[in-house]
C-alpha positions in Angstrom: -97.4 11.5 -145.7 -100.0 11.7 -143.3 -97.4 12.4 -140.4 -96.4 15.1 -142.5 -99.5 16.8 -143.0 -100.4 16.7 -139.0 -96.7 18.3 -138.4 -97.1 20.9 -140.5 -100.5 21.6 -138.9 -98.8 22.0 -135.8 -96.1 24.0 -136.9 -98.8 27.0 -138.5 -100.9 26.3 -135.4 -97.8 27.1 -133.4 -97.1 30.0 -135.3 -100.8 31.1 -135.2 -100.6 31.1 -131.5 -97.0 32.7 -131.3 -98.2 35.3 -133.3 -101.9 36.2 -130.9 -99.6 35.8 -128.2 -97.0 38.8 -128.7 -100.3 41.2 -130.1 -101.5 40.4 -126.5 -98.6 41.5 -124.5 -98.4 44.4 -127.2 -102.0 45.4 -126.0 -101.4 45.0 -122.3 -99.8 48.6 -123.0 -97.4 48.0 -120.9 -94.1 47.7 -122.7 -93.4 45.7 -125.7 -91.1 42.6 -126.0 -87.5 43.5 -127.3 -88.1 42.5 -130.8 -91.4 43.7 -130.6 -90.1 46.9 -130.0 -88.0 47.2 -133.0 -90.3 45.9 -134.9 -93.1 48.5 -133.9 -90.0 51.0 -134.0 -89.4 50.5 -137.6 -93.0 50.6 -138.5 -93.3 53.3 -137.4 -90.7 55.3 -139.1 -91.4 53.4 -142.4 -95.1 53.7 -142.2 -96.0 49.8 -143.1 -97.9 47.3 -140.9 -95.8 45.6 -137.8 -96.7 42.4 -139.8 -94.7 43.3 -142.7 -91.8 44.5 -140.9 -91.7 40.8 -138.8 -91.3 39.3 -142.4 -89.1 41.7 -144.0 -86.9 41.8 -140.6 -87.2 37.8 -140.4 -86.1 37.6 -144.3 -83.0 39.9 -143.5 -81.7 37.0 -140.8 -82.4 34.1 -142.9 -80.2 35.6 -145.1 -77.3 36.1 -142.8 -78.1 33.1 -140.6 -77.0 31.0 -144.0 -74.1 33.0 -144.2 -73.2 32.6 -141.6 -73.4 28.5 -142.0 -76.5 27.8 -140.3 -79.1 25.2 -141.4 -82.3 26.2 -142.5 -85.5 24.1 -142.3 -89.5 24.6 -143.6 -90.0 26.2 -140.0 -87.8 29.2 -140.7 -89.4 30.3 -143.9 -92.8 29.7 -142.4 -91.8 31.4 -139.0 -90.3 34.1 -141.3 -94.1 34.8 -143.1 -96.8 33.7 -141.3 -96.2 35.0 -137.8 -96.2 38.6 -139.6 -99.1 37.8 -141.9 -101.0 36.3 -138.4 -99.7 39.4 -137.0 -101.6 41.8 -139.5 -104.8 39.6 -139.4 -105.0 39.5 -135.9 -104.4 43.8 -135.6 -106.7 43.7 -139.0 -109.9 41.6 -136.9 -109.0 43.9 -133.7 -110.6 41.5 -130.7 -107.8 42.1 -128.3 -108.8 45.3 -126.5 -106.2 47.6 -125.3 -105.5 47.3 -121.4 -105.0 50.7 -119.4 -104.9 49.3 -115.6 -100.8 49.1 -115.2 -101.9 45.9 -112.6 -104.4 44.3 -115.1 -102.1 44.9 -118.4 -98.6 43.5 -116.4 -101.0 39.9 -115.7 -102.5 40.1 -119.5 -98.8 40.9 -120.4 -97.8 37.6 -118.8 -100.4 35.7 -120.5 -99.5 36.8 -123.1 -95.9 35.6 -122.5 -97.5 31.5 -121.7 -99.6 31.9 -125.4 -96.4 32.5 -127.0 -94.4 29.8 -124.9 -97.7 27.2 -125.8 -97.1 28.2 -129.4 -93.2 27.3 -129.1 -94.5 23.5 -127.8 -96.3 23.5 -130.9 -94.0 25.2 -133.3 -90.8 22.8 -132.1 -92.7 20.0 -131.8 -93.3 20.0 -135.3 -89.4 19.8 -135.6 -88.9 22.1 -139.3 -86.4 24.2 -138.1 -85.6 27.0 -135.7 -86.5 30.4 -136.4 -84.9 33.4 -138.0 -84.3 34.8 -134.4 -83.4 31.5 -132.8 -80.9 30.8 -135.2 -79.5 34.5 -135.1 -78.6 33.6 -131.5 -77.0 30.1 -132.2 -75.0 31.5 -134.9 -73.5 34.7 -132.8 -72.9 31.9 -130.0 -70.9 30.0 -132.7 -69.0 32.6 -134.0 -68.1 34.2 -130.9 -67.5 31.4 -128.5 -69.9 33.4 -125.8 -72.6 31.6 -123.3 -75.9 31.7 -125.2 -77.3 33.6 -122.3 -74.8 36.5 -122.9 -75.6 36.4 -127.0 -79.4 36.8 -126.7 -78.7 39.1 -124.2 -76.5 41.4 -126.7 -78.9 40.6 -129.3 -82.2 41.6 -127.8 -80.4 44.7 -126.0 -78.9 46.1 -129.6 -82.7 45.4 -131.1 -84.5 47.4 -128.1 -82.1 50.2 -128.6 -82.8 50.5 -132.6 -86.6 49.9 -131.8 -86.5 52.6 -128.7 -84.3 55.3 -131.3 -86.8 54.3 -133.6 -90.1 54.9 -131.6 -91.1 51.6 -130.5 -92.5 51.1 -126.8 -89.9 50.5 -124.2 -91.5 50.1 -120.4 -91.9 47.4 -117.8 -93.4 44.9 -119.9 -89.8 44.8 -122.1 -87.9 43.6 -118.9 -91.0 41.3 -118.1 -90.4 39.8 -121.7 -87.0 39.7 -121.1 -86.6 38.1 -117.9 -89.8 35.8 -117.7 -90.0 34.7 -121.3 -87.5 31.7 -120.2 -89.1 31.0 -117.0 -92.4 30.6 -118.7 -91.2 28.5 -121.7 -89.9 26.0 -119.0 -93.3 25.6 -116.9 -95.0 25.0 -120.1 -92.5 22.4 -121.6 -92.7 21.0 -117.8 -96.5 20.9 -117.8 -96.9 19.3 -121.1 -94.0 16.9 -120.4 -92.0 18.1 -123.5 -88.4 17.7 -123.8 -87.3 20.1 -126.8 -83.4 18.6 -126.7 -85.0 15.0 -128.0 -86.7 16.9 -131.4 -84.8 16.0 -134.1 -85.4 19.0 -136.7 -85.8 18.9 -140.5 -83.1 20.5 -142.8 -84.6 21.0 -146.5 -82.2 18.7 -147.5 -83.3 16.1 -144.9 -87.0 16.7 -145.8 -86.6 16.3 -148.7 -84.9 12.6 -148.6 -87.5 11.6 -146.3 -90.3 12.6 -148.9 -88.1 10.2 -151.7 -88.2 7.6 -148.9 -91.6 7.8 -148.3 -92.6 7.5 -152.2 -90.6 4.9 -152.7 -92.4 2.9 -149.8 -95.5 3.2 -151.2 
């Protein structure tokens, strides 16, 4: 039980961090992430915090995610509500200032990018499940047959053009996000000697076993 406790720990802490990291490149000012852009982009229009749209948006692919077949874990519904409720308390507390030197704001855009790719170590590591957008991408790469480079690519291009139609922030820091989020997932894995291929994630139903197993140990 105790190994459980300090995973799910990790998991919110990953979350925690995922979350600071995207208000950071969103205050760099100088483009936002793709699905920060839609996100901001539906706000926007509907008038409600960017946290509440991340949840609401995050609930919507759950729900097709299963439809579509895909297995869903503790992480997803946690990666679903609290990086939008982290989201809101961050914006809420308001300790990031907002950048307005291009040069300044593209490097606090980027560190922004390695907060977020520290809170995927965590947030993985915990092995609960992918998240809503993670398994978005696995299931269009299952049901098309298409590289998974090509399906997040179709993905994140069809959620910066809503979010753009929509008002969200579209500039240099979108293809930054785009093209360097990968690169700096892989240095930090590297760094921290973490191999996300060996995790082994949770499945409700396989949680939920293990927790039988584990009272019936003790």
């Amino acid at each position: 039980m105790t190994g459980y406790i300090l995973r799910f720990l990790k998991l919110n802490f990953g979350l925690f961090l995922y979350g600071l990291g995207i208000i950071v490149t969103m205050r760099a000012n100088i483009g936002y992430a793709p699905w920060e852009v839609l996100h901001s982009g539906v706000s926007q229009t509907l008038g409600v915090s960017i946290g509440l749209v991340n949840t609401a948006v995050g609930a919507i692919i759950v729900v097709i995610v299963f439809l579509l077949g895909e297995k869903i874990g503790l992480g997803t519904i946690f990666n679903m509500f609290m990086i939008g409720l982290f989201l809101d308390l961050i914006l809420f507390l308001d300790f990031i200032p907002l950048f307005n030197n291009f040069f300044i704001g593209t490097l606090v855009h980027i560190l922004g990018l390695f907060i977020i790719s520290l809170g995927t170590y965590f947030y993985i590591y915990s092995a609960f499940g992918a998240g809503p957008r993670d398994s978005l991408m696995v299931a269009v790469t299952r049901k098309t047959g298409l590289p998974v480079g090509l399906c997040r690519g179709i993905v994140e291009f069809s959620v910066v053009l809503i979010g753009w139609l929509l008002g969200g922030l579209v500039g240099l820091g979108t293809v930054i996000s785009a093209l360097s989020i990968g690169v700096c997932v892989q240095i930090t894995f590297k760094l921290l000697k973490f191999d996300p291929t060996q995790v082994k994630h949770e499945t409700f139903g396989v949680m939920f076993e293990n927790l039988r197993n584990l009272k019936k140990d003790n």
